[in-house]
VOBA-1610 file (N, C-alpha, C; in pm, whole numbers, padded with zeros to 5 digits, always signed):
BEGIN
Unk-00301-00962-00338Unk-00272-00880-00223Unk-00220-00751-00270Unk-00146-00665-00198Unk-00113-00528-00242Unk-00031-00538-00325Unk-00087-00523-00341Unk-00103-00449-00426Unk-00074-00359-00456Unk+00036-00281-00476Unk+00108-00167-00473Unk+00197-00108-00530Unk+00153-00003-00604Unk+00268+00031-00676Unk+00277+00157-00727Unk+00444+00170-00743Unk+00508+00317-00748Unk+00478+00337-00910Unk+00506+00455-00924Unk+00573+00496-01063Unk+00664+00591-00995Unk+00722+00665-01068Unk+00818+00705-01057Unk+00882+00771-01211Unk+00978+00854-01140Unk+01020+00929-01316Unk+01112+00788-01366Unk+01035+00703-01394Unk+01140+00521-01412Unk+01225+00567-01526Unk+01367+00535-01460Unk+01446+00536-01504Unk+01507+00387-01588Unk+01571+00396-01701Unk+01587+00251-01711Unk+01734+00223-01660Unk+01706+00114-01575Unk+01854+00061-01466Unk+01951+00031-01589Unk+02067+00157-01495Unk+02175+00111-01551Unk+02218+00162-01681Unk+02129+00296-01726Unk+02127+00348-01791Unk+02061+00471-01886Unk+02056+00504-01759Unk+01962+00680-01806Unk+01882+00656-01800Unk+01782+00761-01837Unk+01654+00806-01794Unk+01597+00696-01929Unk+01444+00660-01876Unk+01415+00572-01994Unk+01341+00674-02128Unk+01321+00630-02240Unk+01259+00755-02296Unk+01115+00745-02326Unk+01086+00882-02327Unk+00941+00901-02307Unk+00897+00913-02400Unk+00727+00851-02448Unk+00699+00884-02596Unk+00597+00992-02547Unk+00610+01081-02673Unk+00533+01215-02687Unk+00417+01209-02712Unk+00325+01080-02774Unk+00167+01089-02812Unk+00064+01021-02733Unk-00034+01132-02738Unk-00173+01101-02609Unk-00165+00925-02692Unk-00213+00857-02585Unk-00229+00758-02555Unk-00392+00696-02647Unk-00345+00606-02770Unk-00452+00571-02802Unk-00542+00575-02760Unk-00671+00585-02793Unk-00818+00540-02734Unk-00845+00389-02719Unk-00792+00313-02777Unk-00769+00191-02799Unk-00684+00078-02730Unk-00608+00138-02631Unk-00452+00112-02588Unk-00544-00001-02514Unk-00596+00025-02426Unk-00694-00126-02366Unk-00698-00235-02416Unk-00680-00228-02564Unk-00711-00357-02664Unk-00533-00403-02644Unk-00470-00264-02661Unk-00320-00277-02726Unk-00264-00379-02603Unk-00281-00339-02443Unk-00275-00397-02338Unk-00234-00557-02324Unk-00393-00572-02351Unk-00433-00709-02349Unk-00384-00786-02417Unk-00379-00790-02592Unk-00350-00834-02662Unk-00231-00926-02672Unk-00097-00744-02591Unk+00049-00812-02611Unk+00042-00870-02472Unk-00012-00868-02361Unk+00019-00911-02241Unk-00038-01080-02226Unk-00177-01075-02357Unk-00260-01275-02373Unk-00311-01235-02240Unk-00368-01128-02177Unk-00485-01154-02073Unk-00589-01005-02079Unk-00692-01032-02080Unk-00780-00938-02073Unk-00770-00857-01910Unk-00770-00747-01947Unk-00819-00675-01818Unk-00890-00619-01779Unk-00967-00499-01668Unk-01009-00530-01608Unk-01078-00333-01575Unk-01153-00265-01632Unk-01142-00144-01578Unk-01175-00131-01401Unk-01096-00062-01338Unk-01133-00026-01212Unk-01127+00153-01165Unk-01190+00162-01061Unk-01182+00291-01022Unk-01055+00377-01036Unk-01109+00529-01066Unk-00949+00601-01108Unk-00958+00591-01272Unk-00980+00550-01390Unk-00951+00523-01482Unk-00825+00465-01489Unk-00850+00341-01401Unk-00708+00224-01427Unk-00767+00115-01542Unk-00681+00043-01593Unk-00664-00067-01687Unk-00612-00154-01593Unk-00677-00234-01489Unk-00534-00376-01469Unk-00593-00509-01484Unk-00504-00532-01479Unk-00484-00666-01571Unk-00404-00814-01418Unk-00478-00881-01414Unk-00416-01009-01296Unk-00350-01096-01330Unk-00277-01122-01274Unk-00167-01260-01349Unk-00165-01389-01237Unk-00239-01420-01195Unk-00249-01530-01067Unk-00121-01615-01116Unk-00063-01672-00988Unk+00009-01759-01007Unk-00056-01866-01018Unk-00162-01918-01054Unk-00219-02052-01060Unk-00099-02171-01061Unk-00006-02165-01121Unk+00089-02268-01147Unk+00208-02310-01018Unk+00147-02177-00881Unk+00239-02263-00783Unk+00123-02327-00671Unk+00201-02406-00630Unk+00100-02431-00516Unk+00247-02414-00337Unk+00177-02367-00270Unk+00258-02266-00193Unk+00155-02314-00022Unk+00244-02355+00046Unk+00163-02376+00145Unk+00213-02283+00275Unk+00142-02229+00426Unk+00228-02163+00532Unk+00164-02225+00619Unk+00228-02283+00717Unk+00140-02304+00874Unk+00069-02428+00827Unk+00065-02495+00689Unk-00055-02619+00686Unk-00191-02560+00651Unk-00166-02464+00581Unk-00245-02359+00527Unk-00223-02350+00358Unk-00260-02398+00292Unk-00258-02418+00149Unk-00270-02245+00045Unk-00195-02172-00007Unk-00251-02031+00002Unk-00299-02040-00159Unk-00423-01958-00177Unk-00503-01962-00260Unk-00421-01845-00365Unk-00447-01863-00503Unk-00374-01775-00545Unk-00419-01655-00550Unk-00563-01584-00539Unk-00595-01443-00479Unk-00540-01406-00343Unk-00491-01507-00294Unk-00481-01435-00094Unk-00346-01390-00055Unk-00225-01464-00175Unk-00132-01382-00162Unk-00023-01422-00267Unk-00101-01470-00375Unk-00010-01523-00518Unk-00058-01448-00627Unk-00142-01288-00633Unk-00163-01213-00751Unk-00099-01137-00784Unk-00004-01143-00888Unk+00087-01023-00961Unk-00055-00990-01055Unk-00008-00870-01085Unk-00094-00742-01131Unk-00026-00631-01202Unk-00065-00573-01297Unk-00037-00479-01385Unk-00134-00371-01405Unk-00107-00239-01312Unk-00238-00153-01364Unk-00160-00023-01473Unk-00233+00020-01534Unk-00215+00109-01661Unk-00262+00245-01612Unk-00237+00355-01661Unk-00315+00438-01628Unk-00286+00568-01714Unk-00398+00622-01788Unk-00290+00743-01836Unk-00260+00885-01779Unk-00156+00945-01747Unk-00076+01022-01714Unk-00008+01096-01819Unk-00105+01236-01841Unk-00041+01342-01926Unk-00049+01269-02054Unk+00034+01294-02186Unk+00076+01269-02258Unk+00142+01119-02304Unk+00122+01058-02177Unk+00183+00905-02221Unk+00118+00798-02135Unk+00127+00654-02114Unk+00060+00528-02028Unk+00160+00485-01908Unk+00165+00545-01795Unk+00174+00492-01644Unk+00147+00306-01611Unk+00253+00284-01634Unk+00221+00129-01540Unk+00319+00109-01387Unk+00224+00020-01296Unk+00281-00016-01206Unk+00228-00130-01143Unk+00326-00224-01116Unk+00242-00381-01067Unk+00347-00387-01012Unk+00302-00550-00879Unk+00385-00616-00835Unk+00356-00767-00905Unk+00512-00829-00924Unk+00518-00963-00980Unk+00578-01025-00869Unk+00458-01168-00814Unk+00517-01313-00770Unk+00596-01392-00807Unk+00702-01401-00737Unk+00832-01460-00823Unk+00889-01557-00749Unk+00902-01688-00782Unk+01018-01766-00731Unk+01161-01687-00707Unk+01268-01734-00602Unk+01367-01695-00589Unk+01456-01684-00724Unk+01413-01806-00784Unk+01534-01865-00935Unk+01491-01749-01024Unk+01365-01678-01050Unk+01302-01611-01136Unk+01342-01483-01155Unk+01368-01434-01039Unk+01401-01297-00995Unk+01515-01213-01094Unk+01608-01241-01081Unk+01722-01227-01202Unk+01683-01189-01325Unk+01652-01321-01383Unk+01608-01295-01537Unk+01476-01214-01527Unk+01370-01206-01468Unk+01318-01090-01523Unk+01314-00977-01492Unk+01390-00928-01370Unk+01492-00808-01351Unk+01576-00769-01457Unk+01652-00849-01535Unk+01727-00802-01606Unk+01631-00776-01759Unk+01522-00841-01815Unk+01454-00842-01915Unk+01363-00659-01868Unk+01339-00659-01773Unk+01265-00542-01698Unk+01346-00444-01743Unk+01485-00445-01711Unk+01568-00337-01733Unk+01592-00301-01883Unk+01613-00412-01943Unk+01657-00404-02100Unk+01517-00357-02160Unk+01422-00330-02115Unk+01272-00293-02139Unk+01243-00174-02144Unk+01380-00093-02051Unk+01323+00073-01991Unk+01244+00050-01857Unk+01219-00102-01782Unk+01099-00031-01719Unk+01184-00065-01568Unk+01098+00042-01457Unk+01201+00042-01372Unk+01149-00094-01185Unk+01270-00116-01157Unk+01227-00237-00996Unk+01223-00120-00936Unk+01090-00077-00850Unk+01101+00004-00722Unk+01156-00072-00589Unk+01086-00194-00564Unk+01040-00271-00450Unk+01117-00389-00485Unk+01173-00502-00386Unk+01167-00672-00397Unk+01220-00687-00261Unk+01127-00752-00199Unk+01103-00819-00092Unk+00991-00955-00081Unk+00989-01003+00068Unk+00883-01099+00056Unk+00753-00995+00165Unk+00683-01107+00155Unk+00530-01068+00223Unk+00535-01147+00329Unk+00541-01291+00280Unk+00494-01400+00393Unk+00663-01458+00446Unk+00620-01530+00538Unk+00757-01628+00595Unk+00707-01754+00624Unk+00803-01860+00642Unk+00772-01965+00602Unk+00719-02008+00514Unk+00681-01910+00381Unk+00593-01983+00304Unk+00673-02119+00198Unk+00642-02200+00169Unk+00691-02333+00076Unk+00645-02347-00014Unk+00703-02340-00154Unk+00794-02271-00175Unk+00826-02142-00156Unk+00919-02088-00137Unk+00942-01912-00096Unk+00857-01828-00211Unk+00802-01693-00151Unk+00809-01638-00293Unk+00846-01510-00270Unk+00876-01393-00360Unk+00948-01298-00367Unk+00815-01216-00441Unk+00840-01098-00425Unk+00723-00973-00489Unk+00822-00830-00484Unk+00816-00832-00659Unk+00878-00736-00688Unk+00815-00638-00787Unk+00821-00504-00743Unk+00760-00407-00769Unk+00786-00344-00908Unk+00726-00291-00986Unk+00800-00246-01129Unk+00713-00096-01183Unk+00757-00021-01228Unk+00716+00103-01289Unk+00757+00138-01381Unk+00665+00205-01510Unk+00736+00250-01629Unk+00605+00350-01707Unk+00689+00439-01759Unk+00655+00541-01863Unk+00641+00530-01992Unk+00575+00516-02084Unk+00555+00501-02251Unk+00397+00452-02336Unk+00457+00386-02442Unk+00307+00415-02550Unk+00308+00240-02475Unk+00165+00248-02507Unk+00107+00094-02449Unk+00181+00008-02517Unk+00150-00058-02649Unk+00203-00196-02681Unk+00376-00218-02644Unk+00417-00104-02623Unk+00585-00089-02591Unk+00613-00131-02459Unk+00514-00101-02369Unk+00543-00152-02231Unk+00502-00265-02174Unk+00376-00313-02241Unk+00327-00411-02210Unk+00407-00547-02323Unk+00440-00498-02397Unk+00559-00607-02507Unk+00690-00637-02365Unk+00719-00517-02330Unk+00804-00523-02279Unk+00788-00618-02125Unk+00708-00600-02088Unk+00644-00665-01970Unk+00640-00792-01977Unk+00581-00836-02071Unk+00529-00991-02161Unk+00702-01065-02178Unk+00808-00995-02230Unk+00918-01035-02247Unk+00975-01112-02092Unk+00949-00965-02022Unk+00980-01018-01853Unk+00912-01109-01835Unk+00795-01137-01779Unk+00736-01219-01780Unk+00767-01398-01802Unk+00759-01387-01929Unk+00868-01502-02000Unk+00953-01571-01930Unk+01015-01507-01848Unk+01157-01537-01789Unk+01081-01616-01655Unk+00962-01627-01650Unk+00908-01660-01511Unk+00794-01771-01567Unk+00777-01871-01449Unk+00634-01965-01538Unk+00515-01907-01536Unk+00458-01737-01486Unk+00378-01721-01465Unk+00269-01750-01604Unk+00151-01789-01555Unk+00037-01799-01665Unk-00011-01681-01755Unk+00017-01685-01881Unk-00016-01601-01985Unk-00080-01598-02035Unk-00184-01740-02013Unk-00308-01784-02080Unk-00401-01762-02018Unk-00552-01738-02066Unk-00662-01770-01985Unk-00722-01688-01951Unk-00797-01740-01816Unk-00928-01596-01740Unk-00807-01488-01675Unk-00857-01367-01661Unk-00779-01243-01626Unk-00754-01303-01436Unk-00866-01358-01369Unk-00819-01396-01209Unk-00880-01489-01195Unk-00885-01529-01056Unk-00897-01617-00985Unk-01041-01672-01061Unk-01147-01568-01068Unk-01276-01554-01073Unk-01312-01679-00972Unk-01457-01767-01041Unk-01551-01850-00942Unk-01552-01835-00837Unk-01664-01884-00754Unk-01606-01906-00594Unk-01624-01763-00541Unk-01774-01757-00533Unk-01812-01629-00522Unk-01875-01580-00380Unk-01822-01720-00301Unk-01860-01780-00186Unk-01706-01787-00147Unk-01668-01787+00028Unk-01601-01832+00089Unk-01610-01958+00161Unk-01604-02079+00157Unk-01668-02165+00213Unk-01562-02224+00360Unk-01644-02215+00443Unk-01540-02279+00558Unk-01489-02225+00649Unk-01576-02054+00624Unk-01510-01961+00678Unk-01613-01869+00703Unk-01617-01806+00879Unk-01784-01715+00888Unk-01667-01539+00849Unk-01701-01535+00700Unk-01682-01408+00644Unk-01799-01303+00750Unk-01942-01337+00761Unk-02050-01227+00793Unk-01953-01172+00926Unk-01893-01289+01031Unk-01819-01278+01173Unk-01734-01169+01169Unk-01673-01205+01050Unk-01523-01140+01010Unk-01534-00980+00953Unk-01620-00936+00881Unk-01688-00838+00827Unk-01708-00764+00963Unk-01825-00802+01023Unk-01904-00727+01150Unk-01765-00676+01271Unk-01669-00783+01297Unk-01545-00737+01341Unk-01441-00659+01283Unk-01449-00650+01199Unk-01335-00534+01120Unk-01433-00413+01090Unk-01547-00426+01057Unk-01614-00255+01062Unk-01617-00269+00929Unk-01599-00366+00855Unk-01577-00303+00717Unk-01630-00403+00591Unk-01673-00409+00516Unk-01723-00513+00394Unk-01628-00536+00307Unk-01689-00641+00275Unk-01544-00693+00128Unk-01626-00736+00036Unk-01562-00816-00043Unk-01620-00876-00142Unk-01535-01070-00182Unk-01595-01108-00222Unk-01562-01256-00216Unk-01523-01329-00379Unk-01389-01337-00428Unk-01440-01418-00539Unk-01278-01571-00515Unk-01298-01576-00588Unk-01167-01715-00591Unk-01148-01788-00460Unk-01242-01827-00385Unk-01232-01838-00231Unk-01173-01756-00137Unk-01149-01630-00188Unk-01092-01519-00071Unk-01202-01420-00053Unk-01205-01342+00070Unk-01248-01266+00120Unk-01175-01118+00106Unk-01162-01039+00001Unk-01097-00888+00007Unk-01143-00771+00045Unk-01098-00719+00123Unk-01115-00580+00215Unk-01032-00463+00172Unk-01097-00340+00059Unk-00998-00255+00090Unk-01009-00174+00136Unk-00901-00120+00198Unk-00973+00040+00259Unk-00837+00122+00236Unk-00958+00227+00163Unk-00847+00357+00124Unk-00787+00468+00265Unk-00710+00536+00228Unk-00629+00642+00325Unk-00763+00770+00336Unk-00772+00821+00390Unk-00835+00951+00425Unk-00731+01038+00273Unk-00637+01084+00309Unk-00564+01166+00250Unk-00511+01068+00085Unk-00520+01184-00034Unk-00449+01094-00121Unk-00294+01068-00128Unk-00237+00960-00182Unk-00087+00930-00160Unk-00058+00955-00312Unk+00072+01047-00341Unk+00081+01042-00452Unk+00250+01022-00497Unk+00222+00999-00657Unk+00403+00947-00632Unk+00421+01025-00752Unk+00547+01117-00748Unk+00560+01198-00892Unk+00489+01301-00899Unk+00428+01363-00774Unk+00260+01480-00808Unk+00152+01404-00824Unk+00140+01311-00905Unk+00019+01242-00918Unk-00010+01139-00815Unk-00188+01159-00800Unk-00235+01090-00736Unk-00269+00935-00832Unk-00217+00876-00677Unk-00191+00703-00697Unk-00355+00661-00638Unk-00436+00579-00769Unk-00594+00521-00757Unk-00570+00384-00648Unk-00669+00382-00559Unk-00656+00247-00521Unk-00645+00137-00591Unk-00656+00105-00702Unk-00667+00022-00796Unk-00489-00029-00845Unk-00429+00099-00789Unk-00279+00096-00838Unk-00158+00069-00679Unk-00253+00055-00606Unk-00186+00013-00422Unk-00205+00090-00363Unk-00260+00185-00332Unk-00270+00311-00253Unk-00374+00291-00128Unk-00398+00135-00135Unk-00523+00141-00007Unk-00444-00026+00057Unk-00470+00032+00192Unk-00464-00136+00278Unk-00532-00213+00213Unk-00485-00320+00167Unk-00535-00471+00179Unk-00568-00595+00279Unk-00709-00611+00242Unk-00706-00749+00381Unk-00741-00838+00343Unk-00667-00965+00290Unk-00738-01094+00253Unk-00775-01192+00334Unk-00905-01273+00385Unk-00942-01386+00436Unk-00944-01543+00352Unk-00860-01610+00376Unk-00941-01777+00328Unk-00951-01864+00437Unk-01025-01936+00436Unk-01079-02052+00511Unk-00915-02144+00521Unk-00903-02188+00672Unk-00768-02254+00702Unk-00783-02390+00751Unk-00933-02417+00807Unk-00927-02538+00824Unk-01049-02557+00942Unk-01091-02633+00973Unk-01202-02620+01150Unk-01210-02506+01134Unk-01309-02456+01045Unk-01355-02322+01069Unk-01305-02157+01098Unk-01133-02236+01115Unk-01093-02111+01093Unk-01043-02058+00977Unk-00996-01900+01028Unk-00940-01852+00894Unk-00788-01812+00911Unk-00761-01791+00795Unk-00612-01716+00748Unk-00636-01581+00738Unk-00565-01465+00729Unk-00553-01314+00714Unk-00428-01342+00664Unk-00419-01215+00572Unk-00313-01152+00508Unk-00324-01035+00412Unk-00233-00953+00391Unk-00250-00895+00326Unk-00152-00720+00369Unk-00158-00619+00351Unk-00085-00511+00376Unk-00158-00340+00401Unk-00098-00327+00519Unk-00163-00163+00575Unk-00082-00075+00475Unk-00167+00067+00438Unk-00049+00143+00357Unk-00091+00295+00469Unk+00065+00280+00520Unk+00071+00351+00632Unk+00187+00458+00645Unk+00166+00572+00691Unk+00239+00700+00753Unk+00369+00643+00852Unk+00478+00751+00843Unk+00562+00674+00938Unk+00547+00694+01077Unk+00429+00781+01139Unk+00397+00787+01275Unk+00289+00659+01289Unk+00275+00573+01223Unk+00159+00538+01250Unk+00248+00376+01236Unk+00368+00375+01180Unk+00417+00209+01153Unk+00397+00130+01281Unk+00486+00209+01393Unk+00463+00143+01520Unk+00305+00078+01603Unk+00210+00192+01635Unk+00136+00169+01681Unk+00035+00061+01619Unk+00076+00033+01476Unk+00011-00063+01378Unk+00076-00176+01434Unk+00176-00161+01448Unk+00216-00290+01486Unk+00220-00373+01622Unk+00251-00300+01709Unk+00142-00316+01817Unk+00055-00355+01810Unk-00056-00303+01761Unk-00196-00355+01792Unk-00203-00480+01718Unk-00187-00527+01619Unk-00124-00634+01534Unk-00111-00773+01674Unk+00051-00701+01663Unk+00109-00843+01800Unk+00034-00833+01922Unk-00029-00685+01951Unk-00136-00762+02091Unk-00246-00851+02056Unk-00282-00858+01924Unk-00411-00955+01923Unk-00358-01053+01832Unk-00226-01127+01838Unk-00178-01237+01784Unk-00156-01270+01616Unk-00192-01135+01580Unk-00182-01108+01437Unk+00038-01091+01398Unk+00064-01158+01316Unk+00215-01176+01276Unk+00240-01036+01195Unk+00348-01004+01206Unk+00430-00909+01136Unk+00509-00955+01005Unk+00521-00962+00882Unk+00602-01066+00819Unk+00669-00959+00740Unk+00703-00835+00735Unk+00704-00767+00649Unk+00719-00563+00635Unk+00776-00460+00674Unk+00802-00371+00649Unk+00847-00291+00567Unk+00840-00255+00512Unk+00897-00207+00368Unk+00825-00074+00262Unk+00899-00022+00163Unk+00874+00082+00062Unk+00787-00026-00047Unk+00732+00042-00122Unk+00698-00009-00247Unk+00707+00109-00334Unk+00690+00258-00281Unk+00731+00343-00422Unk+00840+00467-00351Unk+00923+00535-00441Unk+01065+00604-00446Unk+01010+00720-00421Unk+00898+00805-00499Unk+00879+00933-00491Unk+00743+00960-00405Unk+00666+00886-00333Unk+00553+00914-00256Unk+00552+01056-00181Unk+00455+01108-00165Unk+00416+01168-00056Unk+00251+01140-00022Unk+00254+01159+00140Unk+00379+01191+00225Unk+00425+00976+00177Unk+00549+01022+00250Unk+00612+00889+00262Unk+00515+00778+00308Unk+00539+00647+00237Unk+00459+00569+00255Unk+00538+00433+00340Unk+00485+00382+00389Unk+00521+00237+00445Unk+00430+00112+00434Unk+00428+00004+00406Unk+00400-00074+00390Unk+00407-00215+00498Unk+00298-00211+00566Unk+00311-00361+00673Unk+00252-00489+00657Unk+00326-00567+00597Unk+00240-00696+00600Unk+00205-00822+00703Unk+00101-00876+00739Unk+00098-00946+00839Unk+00044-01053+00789Unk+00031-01163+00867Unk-00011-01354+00845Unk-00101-01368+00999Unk-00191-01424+00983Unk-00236-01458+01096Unk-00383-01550+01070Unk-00337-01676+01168Unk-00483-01807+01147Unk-00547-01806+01280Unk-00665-01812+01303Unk-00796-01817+01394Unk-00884-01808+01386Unk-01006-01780+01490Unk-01141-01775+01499Unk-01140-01605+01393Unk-01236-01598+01293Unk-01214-01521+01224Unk-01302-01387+01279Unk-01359-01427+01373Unk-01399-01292+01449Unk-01298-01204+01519Unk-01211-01314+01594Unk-01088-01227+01608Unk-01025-01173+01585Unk-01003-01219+01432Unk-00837-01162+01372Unk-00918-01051+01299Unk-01087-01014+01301Unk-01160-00907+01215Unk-01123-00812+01387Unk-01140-00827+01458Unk-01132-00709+01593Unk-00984-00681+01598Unk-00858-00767+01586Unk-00723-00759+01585Unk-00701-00702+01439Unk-00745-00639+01341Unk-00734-00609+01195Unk-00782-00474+01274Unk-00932-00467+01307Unk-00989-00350+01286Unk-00922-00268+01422Unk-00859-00306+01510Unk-00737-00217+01625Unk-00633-00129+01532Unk-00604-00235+01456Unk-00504-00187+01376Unk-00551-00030+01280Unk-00648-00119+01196Unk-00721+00027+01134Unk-00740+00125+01194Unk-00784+00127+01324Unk-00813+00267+01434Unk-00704+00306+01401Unk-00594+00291+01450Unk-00432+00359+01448Unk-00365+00418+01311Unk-00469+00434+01201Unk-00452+00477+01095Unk-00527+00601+01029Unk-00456+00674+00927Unk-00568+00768+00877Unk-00627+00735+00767Unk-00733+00611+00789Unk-00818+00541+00687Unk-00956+00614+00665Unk-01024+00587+00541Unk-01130+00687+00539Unk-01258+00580+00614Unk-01356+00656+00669Unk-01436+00631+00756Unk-01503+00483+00668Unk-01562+00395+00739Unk-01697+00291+00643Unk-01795+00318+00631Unk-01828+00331+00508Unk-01989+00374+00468Unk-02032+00318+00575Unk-02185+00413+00598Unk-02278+00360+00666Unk-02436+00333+00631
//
């Protein structure tokens, strides 16, 4: 899910500014990435590097709804280079117990918490998503990352995501598509929708790639009798929080969620997350209300 994330001039908590290294950024740093982080990643639009960290290892249920770990259990790490040095920013899925220790490993790292909040409610076990940003030479941040990490059971081994399951099964995605106005793409049994802002959002001067949170997220999985689940997060203006939300609760779509994810944006950003199970044609016409009330860029045609 959103995927989202600040940078910022990251400071390291609790103790000055973190320090910056002075040399262009290997040609190589991709390898450097992967290597210290034990997961391959992933080039995406923007000249990002990210890299997925599924929680495969929880199993997390809402409503009697089992949640898949693409639909709202993917911590993520995207890279990017910026000037003279390597830009990272991800959000990490975290148990409540987790939170601490790799907050504090984060800090002793240089690298900085923008964000920590939740997404969903009721979910069992809880989970927490906390935002992180940092400035420096690759193997330094991503060592440093890997340390945090540690402190959490997330999986360090293995395929970069969800992958298989290139199909949604159980669920009329074509319904859901044709009602939101908009196409996705399908892998790990989810259905993902993104859609970027009209205008770019940037944090620090620089423009933030969709690849790094800068676009609404919409995830679909199959919930049961044919229906579906939604989730996922609008990245929205502050004239626009309300009327999003509105249109949301008039078509039975849940609110679970308001919040920042980066410090220096412009213009200011907001973040809405919602939960919602039904006929999946619906919750694509109750999604795509919502989108009207936004300055999203048009859908190919």
């Amino acid at each position: 899910m959103v995927l989202i994330l600040p940078a910022a001039a990251f400071a390291q908590q609790g103790g000055g500014p973190a320090p910056r290294q002075s040399a262009t950024p290997n040609a190589d740093w991709h390898q450097t990435v992967d290597d210290a982080l034990g997961k391959p990643g992933a080039a995406q639009p923007g000249d990002v590097w990210r890299v997925s960290l599924p929680r495969t290892d929880l199993k997390v249920t809402l409503d009697g709804v089992q949640i898949r770990p693409g639909f709202a259990l993917g911590s993520w790490l995207a890279f990017h280079e910026h000037g003279q040095e390597l830009m990272v920013m991800g959000d990490l899925v975290l148990l409540g117990t987790e939170v601490a220790p790799v907050m504090r490993r984060l800090a002793e790292g240089g690298l900085e918490v923008t964000a920590l909040h939740n997404h969903l409610l009721r979910a069992q076990p809880a989970t927490m998503y906390l935002h992180v940003g940092g400035h420096g030479e690759a193997g330094k941040l991503a060592a440093a990352l890997r340390l945090a990490l540690r402190e959490s059971a997330t999986p360090l081994q293995g395929a970069a995501g969800p992958g298989g399951d290139q199909t949604v099964e159980g669920v009329d995605t074509a319904a859901f598509a044709r009602a939101l106005g908009r196409e996705g793409r399908a892998t790990g049994g989810v259905y993902g929708v993104a859609v970027p802002r009209a205008e770019p959002v940037r944090d620090e001067g620089m423009e933030v790639p969709t690849a790094m949170g800068s676009a609404t997220a919409i995830n679909l999985q199959a919930a049961g009798n044919g229906r579906g689940a939604v989730t996922g997060d609008f990245v929205l203006t502050a004239n626009e929080v309300v009327p999003v939300q509105r249109a949301l609760v008039e078509h039975g779509i849940e609110v679970t969620a308001i919040h920042n994810h980066m410090l220096q944006d412009e213009p200011r950003i907001f973040f809405m997350h919602f939960w919602g199970v039904g006929e999946p044609a619906k919750l694509g016409e109750g999604l795509r209300a919502a989108l009207d009330r936004t300055n999203s860029k048009q859908a190919a045609r």
